[in-house]
C-alpha positions in Angstrom: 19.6 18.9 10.9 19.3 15.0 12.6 20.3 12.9 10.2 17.7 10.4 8.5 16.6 7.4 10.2 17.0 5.7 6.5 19.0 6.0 3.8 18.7 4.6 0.4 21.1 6.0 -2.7 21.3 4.3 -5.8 19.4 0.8 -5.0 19.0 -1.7 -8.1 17.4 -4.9 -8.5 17.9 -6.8 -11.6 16.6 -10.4 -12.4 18.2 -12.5 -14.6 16.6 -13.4 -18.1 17.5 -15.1 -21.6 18.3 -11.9 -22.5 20.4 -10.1 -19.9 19.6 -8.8 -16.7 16.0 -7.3 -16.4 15.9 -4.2 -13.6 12.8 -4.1 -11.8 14.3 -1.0 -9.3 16.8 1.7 -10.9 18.6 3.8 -9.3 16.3 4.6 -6.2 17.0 7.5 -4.3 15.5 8.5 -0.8 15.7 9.5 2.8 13.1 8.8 5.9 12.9 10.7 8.8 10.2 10.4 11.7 7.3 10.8 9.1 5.1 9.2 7.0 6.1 8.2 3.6 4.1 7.1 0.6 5.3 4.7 -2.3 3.2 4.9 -5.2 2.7 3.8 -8.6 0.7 1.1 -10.6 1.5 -2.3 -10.9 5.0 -3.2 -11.7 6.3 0.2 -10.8 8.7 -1.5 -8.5 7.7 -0.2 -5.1 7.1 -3.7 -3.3 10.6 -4.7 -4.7 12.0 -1.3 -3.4 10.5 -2.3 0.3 11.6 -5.7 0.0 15.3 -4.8 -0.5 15.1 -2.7 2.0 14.6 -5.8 4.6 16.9 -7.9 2.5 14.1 -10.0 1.4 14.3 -10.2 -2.6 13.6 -13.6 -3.9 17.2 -15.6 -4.3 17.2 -15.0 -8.0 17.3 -11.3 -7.9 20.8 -9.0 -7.5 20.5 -6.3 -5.3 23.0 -3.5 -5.2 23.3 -0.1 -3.2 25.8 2.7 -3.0 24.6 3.0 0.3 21.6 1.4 2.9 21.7 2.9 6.0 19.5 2.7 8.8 19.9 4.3 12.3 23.5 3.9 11.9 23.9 0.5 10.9 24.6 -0.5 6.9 22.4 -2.5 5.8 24.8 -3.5 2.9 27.5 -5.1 5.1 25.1 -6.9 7.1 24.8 -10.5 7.4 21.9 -12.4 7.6 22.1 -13.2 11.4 22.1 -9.3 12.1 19.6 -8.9 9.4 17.1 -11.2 11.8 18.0 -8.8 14.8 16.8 -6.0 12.6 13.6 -7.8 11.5 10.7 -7.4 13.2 12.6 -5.7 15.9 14.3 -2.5 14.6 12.2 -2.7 11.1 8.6 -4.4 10.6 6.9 -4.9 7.2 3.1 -5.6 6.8 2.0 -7.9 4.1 -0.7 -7.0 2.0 -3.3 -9.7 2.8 -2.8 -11.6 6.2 -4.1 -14.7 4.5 -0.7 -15.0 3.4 1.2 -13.7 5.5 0.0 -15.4 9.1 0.8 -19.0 9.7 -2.3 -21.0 9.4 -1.8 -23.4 12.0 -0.9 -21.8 15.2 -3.4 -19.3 17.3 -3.4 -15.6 16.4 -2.3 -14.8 19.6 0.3 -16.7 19.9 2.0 -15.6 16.7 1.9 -12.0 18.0 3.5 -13.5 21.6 6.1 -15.1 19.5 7.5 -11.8 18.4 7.8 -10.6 21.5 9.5 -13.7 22.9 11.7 -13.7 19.8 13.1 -10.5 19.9 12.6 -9.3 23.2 13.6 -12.4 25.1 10.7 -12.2 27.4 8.6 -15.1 28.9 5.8 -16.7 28.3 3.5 -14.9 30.5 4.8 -11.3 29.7 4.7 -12.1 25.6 1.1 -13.2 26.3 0.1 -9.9 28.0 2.4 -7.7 25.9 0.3 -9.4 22.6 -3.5 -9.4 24.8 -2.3 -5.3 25.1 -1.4 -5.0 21.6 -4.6 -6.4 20.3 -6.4 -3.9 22.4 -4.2 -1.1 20.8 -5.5 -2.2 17.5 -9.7 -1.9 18.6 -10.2 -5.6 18.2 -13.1 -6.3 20.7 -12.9 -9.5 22.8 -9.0 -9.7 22.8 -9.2 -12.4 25.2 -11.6 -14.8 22.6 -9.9 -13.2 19.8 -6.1 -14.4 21.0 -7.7 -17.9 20.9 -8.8 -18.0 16.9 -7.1 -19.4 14.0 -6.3 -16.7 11.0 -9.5 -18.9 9.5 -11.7 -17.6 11.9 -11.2 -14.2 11.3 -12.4 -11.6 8.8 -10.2 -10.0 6.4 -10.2 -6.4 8.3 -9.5 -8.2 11.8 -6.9 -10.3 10.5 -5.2 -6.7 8.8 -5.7 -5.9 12.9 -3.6 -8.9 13.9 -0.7 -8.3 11.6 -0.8 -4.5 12.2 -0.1 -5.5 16.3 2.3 -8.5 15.2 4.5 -5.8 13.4 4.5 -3.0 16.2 4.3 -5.3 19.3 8.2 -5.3 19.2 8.3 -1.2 19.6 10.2 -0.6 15.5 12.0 2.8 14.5 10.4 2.0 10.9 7.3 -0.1 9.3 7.3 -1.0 5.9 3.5 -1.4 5.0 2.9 -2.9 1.6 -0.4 -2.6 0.3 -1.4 -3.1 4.0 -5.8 -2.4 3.2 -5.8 -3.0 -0.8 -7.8 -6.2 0.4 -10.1 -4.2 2.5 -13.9 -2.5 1.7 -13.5 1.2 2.0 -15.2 1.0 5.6 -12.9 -1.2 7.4 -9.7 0.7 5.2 -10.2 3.7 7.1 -10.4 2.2 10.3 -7.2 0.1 9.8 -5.6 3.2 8.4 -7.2 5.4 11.5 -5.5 2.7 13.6 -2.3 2.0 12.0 -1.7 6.3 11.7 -2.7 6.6 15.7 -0.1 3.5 16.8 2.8 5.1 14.5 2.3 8.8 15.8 2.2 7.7 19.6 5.2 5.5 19.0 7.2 8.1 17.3 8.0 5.6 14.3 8.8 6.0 10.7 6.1 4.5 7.8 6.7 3.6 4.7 3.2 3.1 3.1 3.5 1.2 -0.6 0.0 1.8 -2.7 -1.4 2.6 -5.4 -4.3 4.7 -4.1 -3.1 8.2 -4.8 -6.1 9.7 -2.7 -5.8 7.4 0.3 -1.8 8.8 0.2 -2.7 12.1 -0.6 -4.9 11.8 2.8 -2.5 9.8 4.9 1.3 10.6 4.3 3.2 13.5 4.6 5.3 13.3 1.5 5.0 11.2 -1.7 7.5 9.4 -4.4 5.7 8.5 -7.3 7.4 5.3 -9.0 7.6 4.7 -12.7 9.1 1.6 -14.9 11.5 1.3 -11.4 12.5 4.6 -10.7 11.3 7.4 -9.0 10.0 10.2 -11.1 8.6 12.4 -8.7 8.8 13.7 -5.3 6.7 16.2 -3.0 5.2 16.7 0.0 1.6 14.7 0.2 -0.6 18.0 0.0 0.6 19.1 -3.1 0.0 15.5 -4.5 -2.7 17.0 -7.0 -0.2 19.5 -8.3 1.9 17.2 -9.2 4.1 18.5 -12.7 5.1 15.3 -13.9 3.0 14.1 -16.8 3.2 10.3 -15.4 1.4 11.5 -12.3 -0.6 13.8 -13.6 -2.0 11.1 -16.1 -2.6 8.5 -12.7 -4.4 11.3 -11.0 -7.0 12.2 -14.5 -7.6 8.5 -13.8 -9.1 8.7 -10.6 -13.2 8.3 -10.2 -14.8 11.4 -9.2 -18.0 11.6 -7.8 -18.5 15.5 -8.7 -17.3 14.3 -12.4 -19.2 10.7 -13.6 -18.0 9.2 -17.0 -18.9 6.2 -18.7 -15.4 5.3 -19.3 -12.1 6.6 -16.9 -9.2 7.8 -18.7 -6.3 5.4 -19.4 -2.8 7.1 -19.1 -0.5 7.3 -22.4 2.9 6.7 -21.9 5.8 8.4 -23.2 9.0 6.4 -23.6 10.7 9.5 -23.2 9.2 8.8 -18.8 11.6 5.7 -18.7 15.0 7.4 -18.5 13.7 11.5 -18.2 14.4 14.1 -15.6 12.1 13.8 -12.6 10.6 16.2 -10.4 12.0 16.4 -6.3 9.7 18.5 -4.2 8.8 21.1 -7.2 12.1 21.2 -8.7 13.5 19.4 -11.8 16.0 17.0 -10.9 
């Protein structure tokens, strides 16, 4: 059996606070092979923090620690910060969750995407100019050749989703971290960024990590799921057996859902058990 593209055992983030460390991740567990992987959980769950660490991108204040971070080879623990920016945007991309924030306001949306290419590449101008013209092409944006010319300003929320999407896979990466990468999308425009972002990864042969917490949209997309809790994962299983989940934590997320065939006045809230925080959780159907 190949060996995973990436590796996580044991990964914990704590911050600091007047009374002792606080962990927002706890003991996170998992493997990614050439797949699709979904992240879920509400708010606070810790998934974004899980995919931050990952990249080495926690804020200063927080302490990150791993029994072991290994990606294609390479551990991620003993790297430095200079081979941690070879690894960025080359080997491993992450899409923001709204491009607002995430694209620099003051230079052209083309030229951010040709700066990737000349940044980790090493390619001049005129081929970083074609490589991004192709790449905004891949992602259906009509007009490449006006839209390369806009400022993040000038475009709407679903094209500028677009322009990271091809930012982040212009360089060719074994793995794309995608947090929350359509929450700030209508459902329309969601699937078609999805529809894109799915076609771009399968053609490429890369790995996805996709951080939500739209347990449909998963179920739909991925090809397995870990289902996050207070920091730690509580269940695991493949992405078609989402609504089967055993866990009572997922199971009360999924009797929250809206359903068209079944209209309340009032969607159910989930009741949490303290006994969730530390308990036994579920890996692919078994109890762990």
């Amino acid at each position: 059996m190949a060996e995973p593209l990436l590796q996580v055992r044991d990964l914990r983030v704590a911050f600091p606070s007047p009374h002792g460390a606080v962990e927002a991740v706890r003991g996170v567990s998992f493997d990614v092979g050439r797949e699709k992987l979904g992240l879920v959980g509400e708010s606070g769950s810790g998934k974004s923090m899980t995919g931050r660490a990952l990249l080495k991108l926690a804020p200063k204040t927080a302490e990150v620690k791993a029994a072991r971070l290994g990606f294609a080879g390479i551990d991620l623990n003993a790297a430095t910060e200079r081979q941690m920016r070879r690894i960025r945007g080359a080997r491993i991309s992450m899409i923001m969750q709204d491009p607002k924030y995430s694209l620099n306001p003051l230079m052209r949306v083309g030229a951010q995407i040709a700066e990737a290419c000349r940044l980790h590449q090493r390619v001049g101008k005129a081929e970083a100019r074609a490589k991004a013209m192709a790449m905004l092409e891949a992602v259906h944006i009509r007009e490449p050749t006006r839209v390369y010319d806009l400022f993040p300003h000038e475009v709407s929320g679903g094209m500028g989703q677009r322009i990271m999407i091809a930012m982040m896979l212009v360089t060719g990466p074994d793995l794309i971290v995608a947090d929350e990468p359509t929450s700030a999308l209508d459902a329309t425009v969601r699937r078609q960024v999805l529809a894109i972002l799915d076609e771009l990864v399968s053609q490429r042969g890369a790995a996805l990590i996709f951080i939500s917490h739209d347990l449909n949209l998963v179920a739909e997309f991925c090809d397995r799921v870990l289902v996050m809790y207070a920091g730690r994962i509580v269940e695991e299983l493949h992405a078609r057996d989402l609504h089967q989940a055993r866990h009572p934590y997922t199971q009360a997320l999924l009797r929250s859902l809206p359903r068209l065939e079944e209209p309340v006045t009032e969607l159910a809230v989930p009741t949490r058990d303290p006994a969730w925080r530390d308990g036994p959780a579920y890996r692919l159907g078994s109890l762990a």
